[in-house]
LUMSE-674556 format. One record per residue: residue in three letters; x, y, z of N, C-alpha, C in turn. Coordinates in steps of 0.2 Angstrom, whole numbers, plus 5000, padded with zeros to 4 digits. Atoms other than C-alpha are relative to their C-alpha. Layout:
N
ALAXYZXYZXYZ/...
END
This chain:
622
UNK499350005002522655275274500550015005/UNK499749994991523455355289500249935004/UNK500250054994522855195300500649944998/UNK499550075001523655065288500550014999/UNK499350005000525355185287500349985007/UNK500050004993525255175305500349935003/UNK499950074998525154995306500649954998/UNK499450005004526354955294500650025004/UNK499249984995527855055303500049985009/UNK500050034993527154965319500249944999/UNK499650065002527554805312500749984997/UNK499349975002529054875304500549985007/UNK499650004993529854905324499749955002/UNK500450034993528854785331500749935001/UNK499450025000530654665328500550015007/UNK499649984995531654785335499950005008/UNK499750014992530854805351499749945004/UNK500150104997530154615355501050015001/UNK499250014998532454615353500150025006/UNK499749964994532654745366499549995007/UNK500350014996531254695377500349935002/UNK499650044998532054525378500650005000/UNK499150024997533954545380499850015006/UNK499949994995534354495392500450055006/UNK499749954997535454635399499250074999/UNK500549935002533654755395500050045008/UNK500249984994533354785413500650055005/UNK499449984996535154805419500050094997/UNK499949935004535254935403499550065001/UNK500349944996533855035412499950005005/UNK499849974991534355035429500450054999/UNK499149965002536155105422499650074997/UNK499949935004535255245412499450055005/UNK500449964998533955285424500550035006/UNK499649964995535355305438500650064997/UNK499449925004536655405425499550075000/UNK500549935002535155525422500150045007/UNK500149964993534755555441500650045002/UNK499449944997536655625443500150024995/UNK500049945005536455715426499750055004/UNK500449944997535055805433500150015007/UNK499749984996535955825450500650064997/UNK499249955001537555905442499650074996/UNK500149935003536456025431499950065006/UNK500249964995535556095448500650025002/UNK499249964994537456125457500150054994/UNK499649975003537956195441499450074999/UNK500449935000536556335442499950035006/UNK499849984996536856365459500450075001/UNK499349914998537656555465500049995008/UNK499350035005538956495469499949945000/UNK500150065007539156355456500249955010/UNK500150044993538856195472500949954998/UNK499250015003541056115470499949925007/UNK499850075000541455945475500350035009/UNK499849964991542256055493499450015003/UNK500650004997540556105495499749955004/UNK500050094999539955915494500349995008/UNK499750034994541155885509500050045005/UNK500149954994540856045519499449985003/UNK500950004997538855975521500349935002/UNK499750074998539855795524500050025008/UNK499449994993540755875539499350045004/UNK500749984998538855965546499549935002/UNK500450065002538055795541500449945007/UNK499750094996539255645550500850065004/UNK499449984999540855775559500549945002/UNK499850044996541355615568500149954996/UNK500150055007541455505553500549984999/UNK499350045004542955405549500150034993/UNK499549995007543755495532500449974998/UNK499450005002545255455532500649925003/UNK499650034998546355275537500550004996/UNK499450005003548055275535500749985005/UNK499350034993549655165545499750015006/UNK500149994993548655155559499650055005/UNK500449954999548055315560499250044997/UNK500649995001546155395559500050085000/UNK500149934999545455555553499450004998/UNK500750005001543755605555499950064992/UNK500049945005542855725542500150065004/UNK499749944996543055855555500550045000/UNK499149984999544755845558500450024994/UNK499650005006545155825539499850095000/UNK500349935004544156005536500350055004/UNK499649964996544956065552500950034996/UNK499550025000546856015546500050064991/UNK500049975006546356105526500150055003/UNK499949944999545856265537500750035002/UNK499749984998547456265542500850024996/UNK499750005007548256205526500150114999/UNK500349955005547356365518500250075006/UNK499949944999547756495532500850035000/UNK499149995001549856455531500350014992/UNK499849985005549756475513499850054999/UNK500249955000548856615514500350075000/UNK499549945000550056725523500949974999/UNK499050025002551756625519500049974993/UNK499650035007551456595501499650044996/UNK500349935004550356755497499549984996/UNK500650025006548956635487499550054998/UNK500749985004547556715478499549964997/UNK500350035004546156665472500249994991/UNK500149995006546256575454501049994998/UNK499250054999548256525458500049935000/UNK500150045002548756375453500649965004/UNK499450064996550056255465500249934998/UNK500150105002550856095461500249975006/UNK499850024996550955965472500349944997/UNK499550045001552455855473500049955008/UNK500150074995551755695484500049935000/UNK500250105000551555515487499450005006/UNK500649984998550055475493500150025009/UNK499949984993549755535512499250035001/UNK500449964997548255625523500050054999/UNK500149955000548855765520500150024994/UNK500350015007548755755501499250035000/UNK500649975001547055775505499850065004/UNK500349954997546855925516500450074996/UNK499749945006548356025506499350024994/UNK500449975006547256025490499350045003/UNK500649964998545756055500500050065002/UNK499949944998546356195508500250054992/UNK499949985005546856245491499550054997/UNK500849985003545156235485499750045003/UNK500549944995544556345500500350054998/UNK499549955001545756475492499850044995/UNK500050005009545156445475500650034996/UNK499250035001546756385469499949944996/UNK500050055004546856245456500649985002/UNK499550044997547956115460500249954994/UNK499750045007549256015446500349935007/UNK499850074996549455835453500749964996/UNK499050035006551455805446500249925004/UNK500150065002551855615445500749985004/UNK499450004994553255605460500449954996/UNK499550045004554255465448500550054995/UNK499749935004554655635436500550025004/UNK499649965000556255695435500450044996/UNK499449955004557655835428499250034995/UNK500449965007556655895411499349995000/UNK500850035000555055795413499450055006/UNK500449974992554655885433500350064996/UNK499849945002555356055424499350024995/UNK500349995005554156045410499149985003/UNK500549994996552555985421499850065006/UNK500049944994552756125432499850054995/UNK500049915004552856275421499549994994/UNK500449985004551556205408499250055003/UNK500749974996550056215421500050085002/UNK499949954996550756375426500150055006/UNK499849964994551056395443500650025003/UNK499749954995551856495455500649965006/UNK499750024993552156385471500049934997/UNK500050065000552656205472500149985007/UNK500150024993552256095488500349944999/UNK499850065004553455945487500149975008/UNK499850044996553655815502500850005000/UNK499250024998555255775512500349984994/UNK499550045004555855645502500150014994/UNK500149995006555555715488500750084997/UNK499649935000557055855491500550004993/UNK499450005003558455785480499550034995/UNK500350015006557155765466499850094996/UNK500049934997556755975471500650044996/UNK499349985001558656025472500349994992/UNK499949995005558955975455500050054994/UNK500449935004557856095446499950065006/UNK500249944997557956215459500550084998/UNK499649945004559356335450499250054994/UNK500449975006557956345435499450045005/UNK500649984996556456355448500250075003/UNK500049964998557256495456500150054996/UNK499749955004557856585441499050044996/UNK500749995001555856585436499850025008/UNK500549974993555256665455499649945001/UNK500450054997554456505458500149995008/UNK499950054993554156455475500049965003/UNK499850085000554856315483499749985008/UNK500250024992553856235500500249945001/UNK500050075000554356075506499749995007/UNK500350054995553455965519500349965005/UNK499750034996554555965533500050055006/UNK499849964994555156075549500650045001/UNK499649975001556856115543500349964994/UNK499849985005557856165529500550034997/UNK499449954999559556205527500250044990/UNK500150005007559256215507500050094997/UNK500349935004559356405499499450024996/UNK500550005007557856445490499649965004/UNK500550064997556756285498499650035006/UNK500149974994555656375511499649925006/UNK500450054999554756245525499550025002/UNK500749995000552856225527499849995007/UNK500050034993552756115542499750025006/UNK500149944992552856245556499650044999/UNK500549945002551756355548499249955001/UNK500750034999550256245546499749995007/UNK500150054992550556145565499750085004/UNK499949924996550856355571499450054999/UNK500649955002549156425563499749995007/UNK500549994995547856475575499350044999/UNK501150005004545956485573500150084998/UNK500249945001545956665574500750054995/UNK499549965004547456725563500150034996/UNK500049955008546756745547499149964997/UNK500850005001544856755542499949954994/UNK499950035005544656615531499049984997/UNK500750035003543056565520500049944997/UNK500050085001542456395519499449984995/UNK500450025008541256395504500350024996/UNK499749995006541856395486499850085000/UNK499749925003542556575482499350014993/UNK500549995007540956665471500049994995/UNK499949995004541756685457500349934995/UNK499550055003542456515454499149964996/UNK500950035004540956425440500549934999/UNK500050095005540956235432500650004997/UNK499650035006542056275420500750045002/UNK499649994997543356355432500749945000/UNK499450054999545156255433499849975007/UNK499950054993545056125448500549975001/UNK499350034999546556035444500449984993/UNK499650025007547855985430500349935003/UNK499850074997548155805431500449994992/UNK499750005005549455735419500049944995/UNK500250045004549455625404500549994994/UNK499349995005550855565391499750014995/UNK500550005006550455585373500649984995/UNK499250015007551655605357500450055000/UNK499349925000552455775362500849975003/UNK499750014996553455645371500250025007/UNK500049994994553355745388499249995002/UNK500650014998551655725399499750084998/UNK500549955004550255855396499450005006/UNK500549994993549255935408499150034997/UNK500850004998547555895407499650045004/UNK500849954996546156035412499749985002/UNK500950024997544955985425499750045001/UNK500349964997543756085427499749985004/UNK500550034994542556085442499449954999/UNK500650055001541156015432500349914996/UNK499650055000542355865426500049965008/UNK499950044991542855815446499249985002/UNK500950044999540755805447500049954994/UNK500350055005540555675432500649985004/UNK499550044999542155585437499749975008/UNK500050024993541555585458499449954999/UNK500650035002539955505449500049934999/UNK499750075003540755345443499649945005/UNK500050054993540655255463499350014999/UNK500650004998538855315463499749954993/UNK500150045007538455225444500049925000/UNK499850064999539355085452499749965004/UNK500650014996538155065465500449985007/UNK499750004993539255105480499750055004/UNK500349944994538655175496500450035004/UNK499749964995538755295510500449965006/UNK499750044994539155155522500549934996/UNK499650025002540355095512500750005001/UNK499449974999542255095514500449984994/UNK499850015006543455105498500749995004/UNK499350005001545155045498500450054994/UNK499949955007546255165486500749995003/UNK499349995002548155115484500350014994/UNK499849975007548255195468500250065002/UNK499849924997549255355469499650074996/UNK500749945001548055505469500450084996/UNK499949975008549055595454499749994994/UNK500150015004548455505445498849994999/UNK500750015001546255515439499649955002/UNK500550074996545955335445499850025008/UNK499950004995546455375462499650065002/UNK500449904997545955575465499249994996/UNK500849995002544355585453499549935002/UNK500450085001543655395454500150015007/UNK499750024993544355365471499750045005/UNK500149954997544555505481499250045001/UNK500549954999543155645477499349954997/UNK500650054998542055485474499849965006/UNK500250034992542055445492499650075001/UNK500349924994541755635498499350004996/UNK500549995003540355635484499249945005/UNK500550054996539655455494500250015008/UNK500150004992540055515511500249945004/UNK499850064999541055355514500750035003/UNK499450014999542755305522500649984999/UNK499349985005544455315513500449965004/UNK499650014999545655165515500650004998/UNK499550005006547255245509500649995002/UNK499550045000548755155506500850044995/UNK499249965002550655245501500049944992/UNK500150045006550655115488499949925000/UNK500150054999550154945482500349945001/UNK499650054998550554775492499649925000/UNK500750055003549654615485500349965007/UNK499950074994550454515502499550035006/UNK500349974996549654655512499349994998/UNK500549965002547954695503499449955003/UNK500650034995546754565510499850015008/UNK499949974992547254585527499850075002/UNK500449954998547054755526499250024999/UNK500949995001545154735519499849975003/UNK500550044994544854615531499750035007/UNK499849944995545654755546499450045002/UNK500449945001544654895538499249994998/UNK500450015002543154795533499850064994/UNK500149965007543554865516499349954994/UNK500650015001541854855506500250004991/UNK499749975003542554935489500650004999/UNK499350005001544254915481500050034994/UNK499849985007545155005464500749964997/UNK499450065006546254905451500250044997/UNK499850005006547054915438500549944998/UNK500050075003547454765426500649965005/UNK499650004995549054755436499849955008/UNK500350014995548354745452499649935002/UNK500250054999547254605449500449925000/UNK499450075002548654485441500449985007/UNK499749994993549654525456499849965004/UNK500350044992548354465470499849924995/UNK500250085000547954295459500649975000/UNK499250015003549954295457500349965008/UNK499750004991550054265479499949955002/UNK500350074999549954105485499449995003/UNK500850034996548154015491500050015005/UNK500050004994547754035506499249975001/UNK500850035000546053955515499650055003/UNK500549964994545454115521499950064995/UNK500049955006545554215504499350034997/UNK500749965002543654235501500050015009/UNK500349984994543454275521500350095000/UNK500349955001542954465516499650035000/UNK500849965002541654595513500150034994/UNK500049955006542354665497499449964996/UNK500649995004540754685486500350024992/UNK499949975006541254805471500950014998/UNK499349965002542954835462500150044995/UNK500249955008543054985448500849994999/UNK499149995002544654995439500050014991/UNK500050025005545154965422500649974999/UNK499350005003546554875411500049915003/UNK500050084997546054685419499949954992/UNK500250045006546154535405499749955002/UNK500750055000544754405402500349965006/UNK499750084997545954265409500050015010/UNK499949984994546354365424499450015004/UNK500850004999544654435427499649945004/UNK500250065001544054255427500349975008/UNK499450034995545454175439499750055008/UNK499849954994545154345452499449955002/UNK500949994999543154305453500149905003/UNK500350084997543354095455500550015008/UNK499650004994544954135468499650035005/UNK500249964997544154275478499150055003/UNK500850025000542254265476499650054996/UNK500449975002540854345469499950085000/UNK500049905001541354545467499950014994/UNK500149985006540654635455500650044998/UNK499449935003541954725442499950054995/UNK500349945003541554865436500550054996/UNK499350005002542854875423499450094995/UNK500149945002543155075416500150004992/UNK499749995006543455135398500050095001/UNK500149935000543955325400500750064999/UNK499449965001545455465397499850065006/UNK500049954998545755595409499550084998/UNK500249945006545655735396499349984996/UNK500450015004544255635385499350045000/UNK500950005000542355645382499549974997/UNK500550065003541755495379500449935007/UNK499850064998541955345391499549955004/UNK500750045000541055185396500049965008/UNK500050044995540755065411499749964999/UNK500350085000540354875412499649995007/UNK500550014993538854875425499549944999/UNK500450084999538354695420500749965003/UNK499450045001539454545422500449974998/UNK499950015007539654515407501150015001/UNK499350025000541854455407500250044993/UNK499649985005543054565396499750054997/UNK500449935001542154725392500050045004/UNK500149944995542154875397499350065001/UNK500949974998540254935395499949964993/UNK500350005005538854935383499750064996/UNK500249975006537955015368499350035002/UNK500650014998536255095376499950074997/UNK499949965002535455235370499950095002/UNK500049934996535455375382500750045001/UNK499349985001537155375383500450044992/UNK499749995010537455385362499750065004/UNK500449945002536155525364500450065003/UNK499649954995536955635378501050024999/UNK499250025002538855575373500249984994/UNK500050035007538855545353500749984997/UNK499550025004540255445347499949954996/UNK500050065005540755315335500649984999/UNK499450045002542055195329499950004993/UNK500049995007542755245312500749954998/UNK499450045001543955145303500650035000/UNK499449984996545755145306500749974997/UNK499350045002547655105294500150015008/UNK499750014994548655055309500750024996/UNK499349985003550055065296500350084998/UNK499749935001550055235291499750055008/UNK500349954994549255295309499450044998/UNK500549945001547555385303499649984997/UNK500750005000545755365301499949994991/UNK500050015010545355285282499550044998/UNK500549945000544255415275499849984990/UNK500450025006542955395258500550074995/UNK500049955005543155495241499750095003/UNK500549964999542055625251500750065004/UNK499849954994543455665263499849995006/UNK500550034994542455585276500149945003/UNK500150074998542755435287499549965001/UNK500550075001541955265288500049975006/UNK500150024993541055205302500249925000/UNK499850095001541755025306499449955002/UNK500750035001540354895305499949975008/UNK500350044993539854805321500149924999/UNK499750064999541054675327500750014997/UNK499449985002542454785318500550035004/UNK499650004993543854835329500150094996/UNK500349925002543855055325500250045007/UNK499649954996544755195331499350055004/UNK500549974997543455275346500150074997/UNK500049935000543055445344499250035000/UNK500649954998541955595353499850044997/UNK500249935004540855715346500350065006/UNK499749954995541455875355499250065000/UNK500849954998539755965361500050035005/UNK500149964995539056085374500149955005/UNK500050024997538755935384500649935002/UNK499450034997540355825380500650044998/UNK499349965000541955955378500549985000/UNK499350014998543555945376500650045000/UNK499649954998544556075385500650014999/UNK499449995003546156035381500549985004/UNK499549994997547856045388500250075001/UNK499749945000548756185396500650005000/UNK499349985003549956275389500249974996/UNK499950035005550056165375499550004996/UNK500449995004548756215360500249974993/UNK499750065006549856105346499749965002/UNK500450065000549455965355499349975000/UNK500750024998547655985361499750014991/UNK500150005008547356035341499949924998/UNK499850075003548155855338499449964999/UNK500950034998546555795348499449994996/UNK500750015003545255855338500049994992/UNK499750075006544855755323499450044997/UNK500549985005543655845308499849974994/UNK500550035002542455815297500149904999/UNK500050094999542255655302499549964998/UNK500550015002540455615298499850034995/UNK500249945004540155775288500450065001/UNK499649945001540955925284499850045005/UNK500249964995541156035297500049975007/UNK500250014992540855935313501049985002/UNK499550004997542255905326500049955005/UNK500050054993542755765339500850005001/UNK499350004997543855715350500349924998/UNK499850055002545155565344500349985007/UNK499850024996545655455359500549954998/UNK499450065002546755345351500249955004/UNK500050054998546155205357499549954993/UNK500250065004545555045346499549975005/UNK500450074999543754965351499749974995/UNK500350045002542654855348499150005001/UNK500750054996540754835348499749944996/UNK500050065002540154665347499149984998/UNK500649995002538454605340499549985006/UNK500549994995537554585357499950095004/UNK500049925001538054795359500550005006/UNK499350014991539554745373500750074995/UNK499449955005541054885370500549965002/UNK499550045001542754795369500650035000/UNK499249955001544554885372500449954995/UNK499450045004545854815359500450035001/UNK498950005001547654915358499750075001/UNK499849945000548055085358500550024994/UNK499749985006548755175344500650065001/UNK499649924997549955335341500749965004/UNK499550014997551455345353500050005006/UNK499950004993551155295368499849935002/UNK500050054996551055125377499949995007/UNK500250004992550355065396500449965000/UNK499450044997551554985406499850025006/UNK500049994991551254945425499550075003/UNK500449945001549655055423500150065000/UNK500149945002550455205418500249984993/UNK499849975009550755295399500850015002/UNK499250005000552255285394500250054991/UNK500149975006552655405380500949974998/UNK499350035006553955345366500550055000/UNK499349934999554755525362500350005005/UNK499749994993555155545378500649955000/UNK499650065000556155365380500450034994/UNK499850005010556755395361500650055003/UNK499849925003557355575364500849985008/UNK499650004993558455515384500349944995/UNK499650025002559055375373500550024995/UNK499549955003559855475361500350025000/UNK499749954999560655555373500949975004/UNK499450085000561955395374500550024996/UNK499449995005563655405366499949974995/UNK500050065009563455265354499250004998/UNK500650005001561655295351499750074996/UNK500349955005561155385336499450014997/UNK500950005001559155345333499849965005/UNK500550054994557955265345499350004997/UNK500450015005556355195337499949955007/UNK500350054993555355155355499349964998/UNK500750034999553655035357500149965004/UNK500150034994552954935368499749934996/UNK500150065002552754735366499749975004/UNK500550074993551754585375500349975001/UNK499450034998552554495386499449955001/UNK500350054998551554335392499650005007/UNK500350024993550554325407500050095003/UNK500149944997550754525410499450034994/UNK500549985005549454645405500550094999/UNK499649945004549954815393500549974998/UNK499450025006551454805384500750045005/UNK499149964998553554845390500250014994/UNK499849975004554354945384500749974996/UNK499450045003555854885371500250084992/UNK500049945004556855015358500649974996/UNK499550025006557554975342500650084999/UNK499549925000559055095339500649954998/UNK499450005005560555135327500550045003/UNK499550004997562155135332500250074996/UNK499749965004563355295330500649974995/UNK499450025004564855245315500549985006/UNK499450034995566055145324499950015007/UNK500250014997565255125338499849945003/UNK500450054998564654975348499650025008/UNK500649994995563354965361500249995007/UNK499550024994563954995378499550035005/UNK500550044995562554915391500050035004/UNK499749964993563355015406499650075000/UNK500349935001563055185400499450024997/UNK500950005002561255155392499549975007/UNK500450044993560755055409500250095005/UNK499949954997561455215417499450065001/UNK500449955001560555335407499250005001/UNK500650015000558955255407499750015007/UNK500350004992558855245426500350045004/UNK499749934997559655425429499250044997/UNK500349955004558155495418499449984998/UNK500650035000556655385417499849965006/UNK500250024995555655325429499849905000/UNK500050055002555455135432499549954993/UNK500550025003553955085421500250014995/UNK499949975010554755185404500549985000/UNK499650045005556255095404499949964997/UNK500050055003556554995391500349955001/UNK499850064997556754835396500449954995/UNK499550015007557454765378500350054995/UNK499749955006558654845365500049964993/UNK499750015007558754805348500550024997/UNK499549985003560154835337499850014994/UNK500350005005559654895321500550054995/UNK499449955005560954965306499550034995/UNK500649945004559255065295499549995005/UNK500850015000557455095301499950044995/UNK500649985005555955095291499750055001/UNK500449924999555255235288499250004996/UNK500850025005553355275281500150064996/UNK499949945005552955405268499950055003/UNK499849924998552855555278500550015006/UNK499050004996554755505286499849995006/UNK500050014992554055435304500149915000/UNK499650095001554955255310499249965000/UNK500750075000553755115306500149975007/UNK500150044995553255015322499649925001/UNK500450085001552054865317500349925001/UNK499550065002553354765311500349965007/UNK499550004995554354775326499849995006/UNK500649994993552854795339500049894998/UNK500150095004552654585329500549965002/UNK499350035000554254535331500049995007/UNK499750034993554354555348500749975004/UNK499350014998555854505359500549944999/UNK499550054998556454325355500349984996/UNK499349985004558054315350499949944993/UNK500250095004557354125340499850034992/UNK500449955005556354255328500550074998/UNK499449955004557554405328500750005000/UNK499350035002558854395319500850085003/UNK499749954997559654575325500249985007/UNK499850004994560654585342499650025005/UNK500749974995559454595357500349995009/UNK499749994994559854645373499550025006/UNK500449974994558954665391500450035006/UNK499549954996559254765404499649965007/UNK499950054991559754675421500150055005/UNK499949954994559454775436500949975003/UNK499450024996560654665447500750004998/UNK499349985002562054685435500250064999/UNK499949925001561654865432500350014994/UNK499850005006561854845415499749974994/UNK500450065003561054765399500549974998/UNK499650055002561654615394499749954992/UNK500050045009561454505377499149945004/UNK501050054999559454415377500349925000/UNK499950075002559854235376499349955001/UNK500450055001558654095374499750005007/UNK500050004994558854065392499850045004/UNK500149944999558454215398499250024996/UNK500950015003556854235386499549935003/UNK500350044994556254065395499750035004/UNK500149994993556454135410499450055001/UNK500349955001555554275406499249975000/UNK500650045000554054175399499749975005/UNK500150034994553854065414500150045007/UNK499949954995553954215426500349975005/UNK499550024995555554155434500450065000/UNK500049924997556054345430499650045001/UNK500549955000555154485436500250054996/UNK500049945002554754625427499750065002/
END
């Protein structure tokens, strides 16, 4: 009996796995899971280490390993790993005695990308010191509220970054904060300089130790990186140590090496650039070409310069360089791998016939999350697949989703409904030992907002990313849209409150009802705000172009206005956005007054026909 149940349920699977034994992706999908495992079973071993093994560590055996080793290119100039570990010691000994650090202090740094971006932090970490990566575009309320969530003491702000400094320097000082800036002098009150202290240490000054501080473990703060959401201000993201190892893991998954050299003109506040980027080079012992920001007339030349091997994107990035004119020398390269995310099929498509055969190794992932995917086939317009080591290790699923009312459609039970396959379903992560979700600092509302309950069954918890995928019926994962209030634009988040709340802040502007809409040929959405005039008021383009671009950073302006005398409201009193996300900008369709905002006039002006054209046939830039 036994023999013929045996048989039976051997015939039963025997479908299934004849399926998975021929897809054709079977081979790729155990290569991918046997190499995620091997840096599983790496990071458990660091993490049982005394003391826990830290992404600093990683680079102190780098600098034993290769000292003479190219780290760092940047304008010209070269820095070995030696010198880099050299220039942190000396980071770590002037902060030491001129900024009083302790272990377990937390400093923000106020940079644009630079060399010594990376020696500051590192000497940080030699301190054990967690370090808040603030988003140099922030100003007034935003760089006030980013500072004092993470909790730190000291702020390190680059030169040119003084005025932006001096504005909040009255609050900063009424709080005992410490104000360093990145210069040699300083005639500022309050503002101390760093400069001379660093250049003026000496080996023997102050006894520094160069392996992670004993007490710091896995789940120690490493850094606080920022992330916009619906509180309307950004939200500082907890990394812990053992986060910066899965994130440094990405380049290795991707199947980058030590004799590799990456490009990285993404600015290193933000995840792509510092976790991906950054401590995914020191993890592969490779050579960092870093660029202050990105220049698509520049970028070939300098991968050609650099014998860059390795570049990073974002959807942006890639439109850009197919946006440049032909050239006949445009595949004469070595770029091999690109990681990014945020790339459209079309684009995608256009990079690969223009610029040749690179793999792209497009991302699905959140700072704060604990679930995210990558596409290690070549599989066009996806950003991984469905395999099952990963479900097993990282359990999520895509539940169904109103988009109207904003919230997860749930049965008679109380329980949401898983979205069938090929259904488009709001992601979401189971929140376990082994995928967590630590939260935000100094904001407990928000990180709450995050987790999403009984979702399968009474009692369990995850995390809500508020993002819309897809998987499709060969088990490919799919990004669609993003939900909630927040919108990407020019690969950053763009929170709506925020925009809503500075428009507000206009004389004739008495409600602001922000979202983001699709423009043609660009990837993410701009932003655009419908809003109710005050009583006898009209719309005065001057002092809203003013206010926009006193108080938001380029990317979170809104680039159209609407004119609207009611918003729709839903039943628990939040403005509707669907409609109006549909509607879109063109004056042909909306019948309300619509306005864009003209740099070169320094003002908005009335949308016309003419002007939406132009727009569409990218005769304006946006």
């Amino acid at each position: 009996m036994y023999i013929w149940f045996t048989i039976i349920a051997g015939l039963a699977i025997l479908p299934v796995l004849l399926k998975t034994l021929f897809d054709p992706y079977f081979v790729q999908d155990c290569s991918y899971m046997l190499n995620a495992l091997k840096h599983g079973i790496r990071l458990a071993k660091y993490k049982k280490k005394k003391p826990f093994y830290s992404i600093l560590d990683c680079f102190l055996d780098a600098v034993k390993k290769q000292p003479n080793k190219t780290f760092l290119h940047f304008e010209g100039t070269s820095h070995s790993y030696v010198e880099v570990d050299k220039q942190s010691n000396k980071v770590a000994r002037a902060l030491q005695t001129r900024a009083n650090l302790k272990q377990g202090d937390t400093v923000a740094l106020f940079l644009g990308n630079d060399p010594c971006y990376v020696w500051i932090w590192m000497g940080l970490a030699k301190l054990g010191c967690a370090a808040a990566l603030l988003n140099f575009n922030i100003r007034s309320k935003s760089l006030l509220h980013c500072f004092s969530c993470c909790g730190a003491k000291v702020i390190i702000a680059a030169a040119e970054m003084k005025e932006a400094v001096e504005e909040v320097l009255p609050t900063l000082k009424q709080q005992g904060i410490s104000v360093y800036l990145l210069s040699e002098e300083c005639s500022v009150d309050g503002i101390h300089t760093l400069s001379e202290h660093i250049y003026q240490v000496k080996k023997k000054k102050t006894k520094l130790k160069t392996k992670a501080v004993a007490s710091i473990t896995f789940k120690s703060p490493a850094l606080y990186i920022y992330t916009s959401g619906t509180t309307g201000l950004p939200k500082a993201a907890l990394v812990t140590h053992e986060r910066v190892w899965a994130a440094s893991f990405i380049q290795a998954v991707s199947g980058v090496r030590s004799d590799d050299v990456l490009y990285i003109n993404l600015p290193l506040y933000h995840s792509a650039g510092f976790l991906v980027g950054l401590t995914g080079a020191i993890e592969r012992g490779l050579t960092v070409v870093l660029k202050r920001k990105f220049s698509a007339s520049q970028f070939w030349e300098d991968c050609r310069k650099h014998n860059v091997t390795v570049m990073q994107y974002i959807g942006e990035t890639m439109r850009y360089l197919c946006n440049t004119p032909k050239k006949d020398n445009e595949r004469d390269h070595k770029v091999r791998i690109a990681i990014g995310n945020g790339v459209r099929s079309d684009i995608w498509t256009e990079f690969l016939n223009r610029f040749g055969d690179i793999a792209i190794r497009e991302l699905y992932a959140a700072t704060e999350g604990n679930i995210g995917f990558i596409n290690y086939t070549s599989k066009i317009g996806v950003v991984g697949r469905v395999n099952f080591l990963h479900r097993r290790m990282f359990p999520y699923t895509l539940i169904k989703f109103d988009i109207e009312k904003e919230e997860p459609v749930r049965n008679s039970n109380g329980l949401c409904i898983k979205a069938a396959k090929g259904e488009t379903g709001l992601l979401v992560g189971k929140i376990t030992k082994y995928s967590p979700f630590v939260g935000y600092a100094g904001n407990n509302q928000q990180t709450e907002k995050k987790r999403l309950r009984d979702v399968l069954q009474k009692g369990d918890l995850y995390f809500n990313t508020g993002d819309l995928l897809r998987i499709d019926e060969q088990n490919f994962v799919q990004f669609q849209d993003r939900v909630g209030d927040t919108f990407r634009w020019k690969g950053e988040n763009v929170a709506t409150t925020e925009v809503a709340d500075i428009l507000t802040m206009v004389d004739c502007i008495e409600e602001a009802n922000v979202y983001g809409v699709k423009v043609e040929g660009h990837e993410g959405r701009i932003g655009m705000a419908a809003v109710k005039l005050k009583e006898g008021k009209e719309f005065e383009g001057a002092n809203t172009f003013s206010q926009v671009t006193n108080y938001l950073p380029t990317y979170a302006r809104p680039r159209f206005i609407r004119i609207q005398s009611s918003f729709e409201m839903t039943g628990t009193f939040k403005m509707k956005k669907v409609s109006l996300v549909e509607d879109g900008f063109n004056p042909a369709a909306v019948h309300d007054p619509l306005y864009f905002l003209d740099p070169a006039m320094k003002t908005y002006v009335p949308l016309t026909e003419e002007i939406y054209t132009s727009i569409n046939n990218r005769e304006i830039k946006l």
